[in-house]
C-alpha positions as CSV (number, residue, x, y, z in Angstrom):
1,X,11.0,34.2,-36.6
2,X,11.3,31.1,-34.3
3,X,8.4,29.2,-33.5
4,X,7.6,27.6,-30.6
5,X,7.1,23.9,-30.3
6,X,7.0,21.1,-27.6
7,X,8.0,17.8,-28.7
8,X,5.8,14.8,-27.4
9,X,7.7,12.7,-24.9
10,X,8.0,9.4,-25.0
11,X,6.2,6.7,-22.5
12,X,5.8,3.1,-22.5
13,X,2.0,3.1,-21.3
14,X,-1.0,6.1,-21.3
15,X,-4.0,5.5,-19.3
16,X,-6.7,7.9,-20.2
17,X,-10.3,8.4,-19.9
18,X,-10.6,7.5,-16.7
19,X,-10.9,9.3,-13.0
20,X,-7.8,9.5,-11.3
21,X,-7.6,10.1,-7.3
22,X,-4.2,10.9,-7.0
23,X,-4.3,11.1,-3.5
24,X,-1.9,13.5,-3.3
25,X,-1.7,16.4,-0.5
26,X,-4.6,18.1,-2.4
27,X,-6.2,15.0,-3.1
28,X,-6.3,16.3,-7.0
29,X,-8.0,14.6,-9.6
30,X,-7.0,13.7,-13.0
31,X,-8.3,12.1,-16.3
32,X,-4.9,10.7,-17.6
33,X,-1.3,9.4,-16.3
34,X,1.7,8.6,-18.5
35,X,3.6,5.6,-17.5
36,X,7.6,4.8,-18.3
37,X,10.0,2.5,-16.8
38,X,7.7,1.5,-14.0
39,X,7.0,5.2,-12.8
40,X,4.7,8.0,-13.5
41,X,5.9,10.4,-15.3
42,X,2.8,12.6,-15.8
43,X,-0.6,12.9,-14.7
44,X,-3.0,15.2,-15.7
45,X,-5.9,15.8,-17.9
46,X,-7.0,13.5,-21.4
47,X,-5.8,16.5,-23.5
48,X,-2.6,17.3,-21.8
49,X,-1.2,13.5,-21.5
50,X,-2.4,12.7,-25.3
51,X,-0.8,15.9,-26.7
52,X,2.5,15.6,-24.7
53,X,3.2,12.1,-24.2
54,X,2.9,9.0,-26.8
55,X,3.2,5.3,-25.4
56,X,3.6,1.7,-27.7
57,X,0.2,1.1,-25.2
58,X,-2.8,3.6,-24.6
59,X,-5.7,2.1,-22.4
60,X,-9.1,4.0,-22.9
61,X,-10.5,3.2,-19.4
62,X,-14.2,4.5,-20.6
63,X,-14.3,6.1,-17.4
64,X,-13.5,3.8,-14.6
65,X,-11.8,4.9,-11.5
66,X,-7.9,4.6,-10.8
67,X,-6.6,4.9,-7.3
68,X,-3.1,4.1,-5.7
69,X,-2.1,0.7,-5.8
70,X,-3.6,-0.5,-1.6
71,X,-1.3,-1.2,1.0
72,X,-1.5,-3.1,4.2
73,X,0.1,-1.2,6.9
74,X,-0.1,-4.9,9.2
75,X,-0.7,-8.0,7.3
76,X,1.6,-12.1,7.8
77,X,2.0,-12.3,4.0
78,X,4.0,-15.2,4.8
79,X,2.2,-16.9,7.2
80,X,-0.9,-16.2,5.0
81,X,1.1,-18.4,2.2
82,X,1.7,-21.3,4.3
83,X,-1.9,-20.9,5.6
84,X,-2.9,-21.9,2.0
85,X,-2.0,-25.8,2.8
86,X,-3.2,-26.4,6.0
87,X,-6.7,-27.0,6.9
88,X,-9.0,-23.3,6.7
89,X,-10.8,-23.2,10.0
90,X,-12.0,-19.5,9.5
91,X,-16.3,-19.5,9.7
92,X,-16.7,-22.3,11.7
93,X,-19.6,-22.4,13.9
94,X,-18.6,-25.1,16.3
95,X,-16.1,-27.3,17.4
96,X,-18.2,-30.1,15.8
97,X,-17.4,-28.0,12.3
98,X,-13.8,-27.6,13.4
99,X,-13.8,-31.6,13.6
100,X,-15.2,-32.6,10.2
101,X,-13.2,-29.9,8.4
102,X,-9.9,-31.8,9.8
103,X,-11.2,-34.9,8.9
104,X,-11.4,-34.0,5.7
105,X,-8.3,-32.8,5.5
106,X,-6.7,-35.6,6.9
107,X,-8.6,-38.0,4.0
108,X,-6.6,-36.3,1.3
109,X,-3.3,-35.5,3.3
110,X,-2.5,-39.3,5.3
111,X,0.8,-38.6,6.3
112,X,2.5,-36.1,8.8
113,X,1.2,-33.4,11.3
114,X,-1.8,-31.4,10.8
115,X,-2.1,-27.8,10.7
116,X,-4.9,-25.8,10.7
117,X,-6.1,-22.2,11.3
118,X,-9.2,-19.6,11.9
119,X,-11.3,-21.0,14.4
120,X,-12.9,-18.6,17.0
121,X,-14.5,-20.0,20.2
122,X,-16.4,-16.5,20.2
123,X,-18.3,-17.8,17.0
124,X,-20.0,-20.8,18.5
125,X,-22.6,-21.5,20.6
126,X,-21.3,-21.1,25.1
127,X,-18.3,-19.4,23.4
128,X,-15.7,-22.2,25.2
129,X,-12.5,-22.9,24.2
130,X,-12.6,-26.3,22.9
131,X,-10.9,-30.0,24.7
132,X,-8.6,-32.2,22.9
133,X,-10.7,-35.2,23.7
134,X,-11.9,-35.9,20.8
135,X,-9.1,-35.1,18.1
136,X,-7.3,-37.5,20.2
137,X,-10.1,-39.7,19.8
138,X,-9.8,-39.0,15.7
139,X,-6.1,-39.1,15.8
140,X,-4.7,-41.1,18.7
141,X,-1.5,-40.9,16.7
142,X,-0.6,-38.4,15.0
143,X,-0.3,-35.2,15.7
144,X,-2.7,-32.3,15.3
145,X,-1.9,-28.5,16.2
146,X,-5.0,-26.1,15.0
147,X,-4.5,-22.2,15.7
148,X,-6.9,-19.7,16.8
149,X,-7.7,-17.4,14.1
150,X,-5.6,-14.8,15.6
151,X,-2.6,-16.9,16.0
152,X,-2.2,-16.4,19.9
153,X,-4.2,-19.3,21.1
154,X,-4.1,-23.0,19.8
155,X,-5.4,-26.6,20.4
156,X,-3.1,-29.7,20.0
157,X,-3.9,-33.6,20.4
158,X,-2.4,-35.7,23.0
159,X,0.7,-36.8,20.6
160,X,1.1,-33.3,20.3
161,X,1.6,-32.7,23.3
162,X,3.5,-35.7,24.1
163,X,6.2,-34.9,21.2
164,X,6.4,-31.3,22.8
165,X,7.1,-32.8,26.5
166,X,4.2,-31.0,27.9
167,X,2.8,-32.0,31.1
168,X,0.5,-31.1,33.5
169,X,1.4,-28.0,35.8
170,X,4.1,-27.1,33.0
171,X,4.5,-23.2,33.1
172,X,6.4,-20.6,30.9
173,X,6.8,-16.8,31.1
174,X,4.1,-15.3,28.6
175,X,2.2,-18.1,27.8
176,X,-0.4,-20.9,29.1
177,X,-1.1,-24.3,28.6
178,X,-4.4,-24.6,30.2
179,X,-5.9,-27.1,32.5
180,X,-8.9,-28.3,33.9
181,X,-8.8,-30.5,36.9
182,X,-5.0,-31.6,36.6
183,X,-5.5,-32.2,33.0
184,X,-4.4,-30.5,30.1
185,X,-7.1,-29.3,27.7
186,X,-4.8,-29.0,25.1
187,X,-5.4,-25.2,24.7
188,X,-2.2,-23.2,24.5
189,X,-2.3,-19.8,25.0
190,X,0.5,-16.9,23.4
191,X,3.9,-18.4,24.2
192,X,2.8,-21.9,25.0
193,X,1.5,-22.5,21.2
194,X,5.7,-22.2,19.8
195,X,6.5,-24.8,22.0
196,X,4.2,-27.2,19.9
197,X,4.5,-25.2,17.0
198,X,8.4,-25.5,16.9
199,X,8.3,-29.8,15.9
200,X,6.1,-29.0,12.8
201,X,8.8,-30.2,9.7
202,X,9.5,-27.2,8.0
203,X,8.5,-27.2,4.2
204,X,10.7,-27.4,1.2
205,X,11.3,-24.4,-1.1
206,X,9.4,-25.7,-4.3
207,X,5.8,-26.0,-2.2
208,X,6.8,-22.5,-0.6
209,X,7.1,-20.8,-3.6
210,X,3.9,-22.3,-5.1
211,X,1.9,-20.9,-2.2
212,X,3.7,-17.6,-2.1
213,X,2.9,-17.3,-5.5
214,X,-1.2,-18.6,-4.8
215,X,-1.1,-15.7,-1.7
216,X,0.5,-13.1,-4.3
217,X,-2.2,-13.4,-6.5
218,X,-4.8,-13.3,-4.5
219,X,-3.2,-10.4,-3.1
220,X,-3.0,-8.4,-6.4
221,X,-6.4,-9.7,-7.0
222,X,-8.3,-7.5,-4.6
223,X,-5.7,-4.3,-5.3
224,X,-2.8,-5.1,-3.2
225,X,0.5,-3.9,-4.1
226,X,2.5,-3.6,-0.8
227,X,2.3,-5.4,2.2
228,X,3.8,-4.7,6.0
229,X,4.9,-8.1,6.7
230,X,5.2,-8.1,10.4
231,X,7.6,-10.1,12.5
232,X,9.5,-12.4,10.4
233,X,13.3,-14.2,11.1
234,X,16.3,-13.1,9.0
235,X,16.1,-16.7,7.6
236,X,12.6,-16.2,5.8
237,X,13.6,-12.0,4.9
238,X,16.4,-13.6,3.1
239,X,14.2,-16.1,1.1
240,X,11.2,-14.1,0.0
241,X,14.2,-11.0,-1.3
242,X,15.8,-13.9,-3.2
243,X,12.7,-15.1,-4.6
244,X,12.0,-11.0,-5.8
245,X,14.9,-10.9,-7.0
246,X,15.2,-13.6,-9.2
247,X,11.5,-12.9,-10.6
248,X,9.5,-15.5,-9.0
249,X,7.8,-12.9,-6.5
250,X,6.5,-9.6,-7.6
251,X,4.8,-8.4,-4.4
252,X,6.1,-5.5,-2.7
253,X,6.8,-6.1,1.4
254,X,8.1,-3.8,4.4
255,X,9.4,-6.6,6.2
256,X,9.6,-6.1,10.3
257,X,12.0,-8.3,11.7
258,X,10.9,-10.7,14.4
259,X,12.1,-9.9,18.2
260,X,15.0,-12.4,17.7
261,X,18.8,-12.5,19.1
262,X,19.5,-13.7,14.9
263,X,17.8,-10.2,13.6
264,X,19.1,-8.0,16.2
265,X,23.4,-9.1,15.8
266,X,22.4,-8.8,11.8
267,X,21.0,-6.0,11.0
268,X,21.9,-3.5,14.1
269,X,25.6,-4.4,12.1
270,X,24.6,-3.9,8.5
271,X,21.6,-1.2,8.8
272,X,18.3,-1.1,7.1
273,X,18.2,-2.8,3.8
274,X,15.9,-1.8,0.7
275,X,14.9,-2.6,-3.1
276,X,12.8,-2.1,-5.3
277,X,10.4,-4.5,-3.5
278,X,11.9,-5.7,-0.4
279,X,12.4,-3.1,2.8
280,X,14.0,-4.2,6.2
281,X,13.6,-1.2,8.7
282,X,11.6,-2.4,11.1
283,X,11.4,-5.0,14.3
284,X,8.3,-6.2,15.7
285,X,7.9,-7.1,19.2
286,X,4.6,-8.6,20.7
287,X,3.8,-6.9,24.6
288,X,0.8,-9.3,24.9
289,X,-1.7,-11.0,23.4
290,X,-5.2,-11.0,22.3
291,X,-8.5,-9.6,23.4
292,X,-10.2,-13.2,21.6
293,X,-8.2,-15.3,23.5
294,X,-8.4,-13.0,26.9
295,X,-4.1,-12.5,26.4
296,X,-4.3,-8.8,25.7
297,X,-2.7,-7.1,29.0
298,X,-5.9,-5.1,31.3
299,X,-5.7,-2.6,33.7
300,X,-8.8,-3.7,35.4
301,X,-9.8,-7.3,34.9
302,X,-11.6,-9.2,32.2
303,X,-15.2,-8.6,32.3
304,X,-16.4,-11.8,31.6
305,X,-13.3,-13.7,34.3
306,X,-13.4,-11.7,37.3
307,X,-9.4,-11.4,38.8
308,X,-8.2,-12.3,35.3
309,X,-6.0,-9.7,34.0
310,X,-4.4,-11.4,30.9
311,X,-0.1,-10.5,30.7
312,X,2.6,-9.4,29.2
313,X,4.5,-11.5,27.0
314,X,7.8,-10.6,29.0
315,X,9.4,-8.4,31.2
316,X,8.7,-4.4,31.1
317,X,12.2,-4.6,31.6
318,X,13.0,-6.3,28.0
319,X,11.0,-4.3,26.2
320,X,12.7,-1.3,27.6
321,X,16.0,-2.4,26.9
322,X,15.1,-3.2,23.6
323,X,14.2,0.6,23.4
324,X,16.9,2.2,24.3
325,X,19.1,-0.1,21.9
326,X,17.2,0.9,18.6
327,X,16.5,4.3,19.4
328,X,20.6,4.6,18.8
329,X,19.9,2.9,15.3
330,X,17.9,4.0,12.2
331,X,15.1,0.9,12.6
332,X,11.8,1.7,14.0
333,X,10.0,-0.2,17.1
334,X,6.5,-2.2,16.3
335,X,4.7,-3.2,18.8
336,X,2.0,-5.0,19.1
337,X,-0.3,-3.6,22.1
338,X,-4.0,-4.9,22.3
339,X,-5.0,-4.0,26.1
340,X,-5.0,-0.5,27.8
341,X,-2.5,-2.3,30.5
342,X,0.0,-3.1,27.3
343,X,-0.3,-0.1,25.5
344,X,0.2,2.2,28.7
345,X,3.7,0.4,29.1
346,X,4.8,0.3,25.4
347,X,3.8,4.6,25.4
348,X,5.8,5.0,28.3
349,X,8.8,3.2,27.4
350,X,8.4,4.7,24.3
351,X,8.3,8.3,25.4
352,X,11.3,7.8,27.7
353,X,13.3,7.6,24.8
354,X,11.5,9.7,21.5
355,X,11.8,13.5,21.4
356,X,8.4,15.2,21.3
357,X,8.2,16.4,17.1
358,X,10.3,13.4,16.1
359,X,10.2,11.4,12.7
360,X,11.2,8.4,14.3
361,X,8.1,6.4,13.3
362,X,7.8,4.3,16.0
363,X,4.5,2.3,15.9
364,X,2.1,0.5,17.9
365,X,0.5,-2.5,16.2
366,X,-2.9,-2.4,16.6
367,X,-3.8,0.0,19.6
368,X,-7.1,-1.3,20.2
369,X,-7.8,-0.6,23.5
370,X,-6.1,2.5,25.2
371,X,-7.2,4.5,28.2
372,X,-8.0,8.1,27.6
373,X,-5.4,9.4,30.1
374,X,-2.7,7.3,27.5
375,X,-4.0,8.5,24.1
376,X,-2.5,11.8,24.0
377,X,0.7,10.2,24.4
378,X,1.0,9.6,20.8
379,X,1.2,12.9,19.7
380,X,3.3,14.0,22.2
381,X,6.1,11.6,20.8
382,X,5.1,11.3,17.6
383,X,3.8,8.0,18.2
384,X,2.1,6.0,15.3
385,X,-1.0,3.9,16.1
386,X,-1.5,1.0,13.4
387,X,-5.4,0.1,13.0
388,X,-7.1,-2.6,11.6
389,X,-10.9,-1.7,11.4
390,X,-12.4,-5.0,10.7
391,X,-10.9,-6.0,14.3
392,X,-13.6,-3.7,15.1
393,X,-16.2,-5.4,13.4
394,X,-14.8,-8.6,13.7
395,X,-15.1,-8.1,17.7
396,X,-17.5,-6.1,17.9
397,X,-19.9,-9.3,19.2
398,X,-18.3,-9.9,22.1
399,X,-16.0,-7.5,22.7
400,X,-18.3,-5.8,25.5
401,X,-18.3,-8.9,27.1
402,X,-14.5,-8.9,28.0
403,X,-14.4,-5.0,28.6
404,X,-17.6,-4.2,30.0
405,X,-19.6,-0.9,28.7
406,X,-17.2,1.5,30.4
407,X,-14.1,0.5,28.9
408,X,-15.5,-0.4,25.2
409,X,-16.2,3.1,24.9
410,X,-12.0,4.0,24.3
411,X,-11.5,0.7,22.6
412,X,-11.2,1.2,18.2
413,X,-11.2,4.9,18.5
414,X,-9.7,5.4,15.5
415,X,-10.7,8.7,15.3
416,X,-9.7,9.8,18.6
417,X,-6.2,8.0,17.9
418,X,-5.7,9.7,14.0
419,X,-6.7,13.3,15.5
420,X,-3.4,12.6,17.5
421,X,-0.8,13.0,14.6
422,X,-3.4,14.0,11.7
423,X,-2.8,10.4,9.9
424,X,-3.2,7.0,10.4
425,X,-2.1,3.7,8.5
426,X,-4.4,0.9,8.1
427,X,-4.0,-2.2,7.6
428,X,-5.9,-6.1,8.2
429,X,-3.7,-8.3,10.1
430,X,-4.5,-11.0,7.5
431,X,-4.6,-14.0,7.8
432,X,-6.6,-13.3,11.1
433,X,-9.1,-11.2,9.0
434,X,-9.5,-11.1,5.4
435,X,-7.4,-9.8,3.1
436,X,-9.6,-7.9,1.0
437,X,-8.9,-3.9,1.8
438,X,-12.8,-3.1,0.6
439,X,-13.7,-4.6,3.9
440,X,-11.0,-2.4,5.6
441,X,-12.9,0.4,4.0
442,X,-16.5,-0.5,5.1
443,X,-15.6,-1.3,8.4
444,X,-13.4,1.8,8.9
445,X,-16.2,4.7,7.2
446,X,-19.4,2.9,8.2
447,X,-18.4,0.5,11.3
448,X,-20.1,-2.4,9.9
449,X,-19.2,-5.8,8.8
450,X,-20.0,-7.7,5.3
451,X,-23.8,-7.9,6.2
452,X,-24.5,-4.5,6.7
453,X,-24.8,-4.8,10.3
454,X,-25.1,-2.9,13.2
455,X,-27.3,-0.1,11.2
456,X,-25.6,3.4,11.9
457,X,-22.3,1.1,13.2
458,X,-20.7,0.0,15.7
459,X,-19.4,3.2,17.6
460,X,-19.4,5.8,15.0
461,X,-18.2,8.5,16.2
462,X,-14.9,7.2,15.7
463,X,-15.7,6.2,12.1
464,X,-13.3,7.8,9.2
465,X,-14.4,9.7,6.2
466,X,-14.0,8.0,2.9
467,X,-11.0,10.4,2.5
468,X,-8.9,9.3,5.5
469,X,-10.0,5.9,4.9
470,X,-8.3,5.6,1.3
471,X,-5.2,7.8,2.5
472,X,-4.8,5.3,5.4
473,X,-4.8,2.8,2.9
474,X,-2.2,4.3,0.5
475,X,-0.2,7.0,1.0
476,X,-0.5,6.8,5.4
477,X,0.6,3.3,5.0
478,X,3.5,4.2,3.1
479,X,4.4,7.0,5.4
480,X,4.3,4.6,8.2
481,X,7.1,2.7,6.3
482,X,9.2,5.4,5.6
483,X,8.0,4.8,1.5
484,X,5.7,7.7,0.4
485,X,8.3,9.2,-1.6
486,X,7.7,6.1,-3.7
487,X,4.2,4.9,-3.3
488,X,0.8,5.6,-2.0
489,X,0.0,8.5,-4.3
490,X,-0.5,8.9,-8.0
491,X,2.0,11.6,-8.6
492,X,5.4,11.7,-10.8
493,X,8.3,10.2,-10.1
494,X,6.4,7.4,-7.6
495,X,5.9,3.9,-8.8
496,X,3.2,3.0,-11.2
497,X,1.1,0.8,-8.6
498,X,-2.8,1.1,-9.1
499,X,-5.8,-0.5,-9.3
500,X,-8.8,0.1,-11.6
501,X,-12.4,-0.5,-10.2
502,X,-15.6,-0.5,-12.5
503,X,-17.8,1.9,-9.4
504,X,-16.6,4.9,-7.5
505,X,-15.4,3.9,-4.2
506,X,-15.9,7.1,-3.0
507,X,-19.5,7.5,-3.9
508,X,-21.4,4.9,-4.1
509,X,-23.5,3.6,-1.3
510,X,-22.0,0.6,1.6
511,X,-24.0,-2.0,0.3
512,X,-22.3,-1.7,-2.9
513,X,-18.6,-1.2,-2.0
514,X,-17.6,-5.2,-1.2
515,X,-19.2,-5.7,-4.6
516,X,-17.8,-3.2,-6.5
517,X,-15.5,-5.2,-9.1
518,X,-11.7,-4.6,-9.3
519,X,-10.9,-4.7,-12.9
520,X,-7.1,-4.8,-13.0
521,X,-4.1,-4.0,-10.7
522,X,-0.9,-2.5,-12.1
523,X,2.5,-3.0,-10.3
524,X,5.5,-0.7,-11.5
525,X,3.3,-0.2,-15.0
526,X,2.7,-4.1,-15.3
527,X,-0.6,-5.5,-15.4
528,X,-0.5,-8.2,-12.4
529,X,-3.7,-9.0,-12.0
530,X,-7.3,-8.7,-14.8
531,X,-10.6,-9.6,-14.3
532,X,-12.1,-12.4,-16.3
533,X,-15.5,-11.9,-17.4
534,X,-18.0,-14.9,-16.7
């Protein structure tokens, strides 16, 4: 008689003894995952895996916890990069702060402009936007652009402004330069900080590629594997794929192309684009600006500046054109939509050309404040909201201020907006909030910001359950990039990308998730990132 008999299989790494959460449609659990050429092959229990599968490398994880490797559905991995080697503005209290920090800066870097980035007027005391009076005092010549943290509002010196040709009374279409009684504060608002922005030198590729390389790590270092890149010129697509390619950059990004005549006659012509670690699908248009720096687009004014309504970066008209070229291509539409005003536009435009039940994709970049009458419009077309909770807690401070009670009430409904299509990708916008997605987590399941606070949160009833919290992290994120055939679940066939953490993120208490360690992250079945004891 023949007996029967399986032979083992063979895989290049075995992870066992741990808790798996595969995240898959049934959210399964396992104990054990077999790893070879980069992909899963198997997951299951400890005795299944170590009976059928043998590996060069077994890892006893003595019972840690594995989940998919996190991906931010709405980060500037670039800009975050570059951000690295100007002067970090981000927790300042005061303008007074702001000051010191540059001249510090400025003691250890003599020559050229100055760049900074992360201060917030809403952090200090009156809440002001700050006058150039005295950087021009500090730097009479040479010039000084320092950005808002969320990148649509900046300050510049007098030389500056003098290099840019900006005068009084100067206007533009989207955009500010603000002045108070004929003079120009030197606060640019939305389209008005490129003008100034456009004379900084450009870097060279050696120091770019050491702080792509500083912003990778850090990256992998608190879980991340993939990052939605958003808005970014052909030019810079083309250097971070060659720097993949040749090994020097191991991070994963869905690259949206910036709204740019450049990105439109390319790759309308030669169609999405996709490796193992760079994706071009997307474009990523901007219909206003900011809530912070009163840009985002209101139906009814500003709260807090009666007759103010903010804008639109340009003309309805553009952004409908724009529409009604890419819904004739494969590439999805991102846009980024702040005020109820901005997003009512974009969801029309947008359902004038979608089919209710579509799988086009299309996006709206952060969706934060959308009337009620507008909300069911995404699930009508299929439309997905991108979210980043710790905007929420992030503006949760003064937020009421510029909306009033009335309108905060439909502003960060995330749970309103994910009952729309049953999913929702998350993401942080970093570097205008951290990039650490345990703070996406807290904020998006509890509503509250590092210190705990407000107790219960900040509008819960639109708070997610730890389960659609990790999905919008992982396998919703991937979906929103067309990817979760390939990531953002545990399952075979799917990149090995996962991160190991010492508590249960799905157990254990708030106050303990922003401390709970990460002990490794794994890209493709490599360890990219290890955490040193002290």
């Amino acid at each position: 008689m023949l007996s029967c008999h399986t032979s083992t299989q063979q895989a290049d790494l075995i992870l066992y003894h741990a808790t798996i959460y595969t995240v898959d449609d049934n959210f399964r659990m396992a104990q054990a995952m077999a790893i070879r050429q980069g992909k899963i092959v198997a997951v299951g229990s400890d005795q299944q895996i170590l009976h059928d599968y043998s590996a060069p490398q077994k890892i006893d994880l003595q019972g840690h916890f594995v989940y998919p490797g996190f991906i931010d559905a709405h980060a500037h991995f670039y800009s975050y990069a570059l951000s690295l080697l100007s002067v970090d503005l981000t927790g300042t209290r005061s303008w007074e702060e702001v000051l010191e920090r540059v001249k510090a800066f400025a003691a250890t870097h003599p020559q050229g402009w100055i760049v900074g980035r992360g201060w917030d007027q809403n952090d200090w005391p009156g809440k002001q936007f700050p006058d150039r009076a005295e950087l021009d005092r500090i730097f009479p010549h040479r010039p000084v652009l320092l950005t808002r943290v969320d990148g649509h509002a900046a300050i510049a010196n007098g030389e500056a402004l003098k290099q840019a040709g900006i005068k009084p009374g100067k206007t533009l279409e989207g955009g500010l330069f603000v002045t108070k009684q004929g003079r120009l504060t030197g606060v640019l608002i939305d389209n008005a900080v490129e003008k100034v922005a456009s004379l900084i030198p450009p870097l060279d590729d050696a120091t770019k590629l050491k702080a792509l390389q500083e912003a990778e790590q850090r990256c992998f270092a608190v879980g991340l594997t993939t990052v939605a890149d958003c808005g970014l010129p052909k030019q810079t697509i083309d250097f971070l794929d060659s720097l993949q390619r040749a090994g020097k950059l191991r991070m994963r990004i869905y690259a949206m192309a910036a709204d740019e005549k450049e990105n439109y006659d390319y790759y309308l012509k030669h169609g999405p684009y996709q490796t193992d670690r760079m994706h071009v699908c997307a474009f990523k248009l901007f219909a206003d600006g900011a809530l912070g720096s009163r840009g985002a687009c209101l139906l009814q004014p500003y709260s807090d500046q009666p007759g103010w309504y903010g804008f639109l970066l340009k003309d309805r008209k553009y952004f409908d054109s724009i529409a009604h070229v890419l819904i004739n291509s494969p590439f999805q539409m991102c846009t980024h939509a702040i005020g109820d005003s901005a997003n009512r536009v974009m969801l029309q435009i947008y359902a004038s050309v979608l089919k209710p039940g579509n799988d086009r994709r299309w996006r709206i970049e952060h969706a934060q404040v959308v009337h009620p009458d507008d909300v069911p419009l995404f699930g009508k077309y299929a439309i997905v909201p991108s979210v980043q909770p710790t905007h929420a807690t992030s503006d949760m401070y003064w937020a009421g201020e510029r909306l009033g009670k009335e309108r905060l009430r439909y502003a960060y409904a995330f749970q309103d907006l994910l009952r729309q299509n049953g999913w929702l990708p998350l993401g942080t916008d970093f570097p205008v909030e951290d990039i650490d997605p345990r703070k996406t987590f807290c904020a998006a399941v509890f509503r509250q910001d590092s210190t705990g606070y407000p107790p219960g949160g900040f509008q819960p009833e639109n708070a997610l359950t730890r389960e659609q919290a990790l999905r919008g992290m992982t396998i919703w994120a991937a979906r929103a990039q067309f990817e979760e055939q390939e990531k953002g679940s545990l399952e075979p066939g799917k990149w090995a990308d996962f991160v190991v953490m010492e508590k249960d993120l799905m157990q254990i208490p708030a106050r303990e998730i922003l401390h709970n360690p990460i002990l490794a992250t794994y890209q493709a079945g490599q360890l990219v990132y290890a955490r040193t004891r002290d």
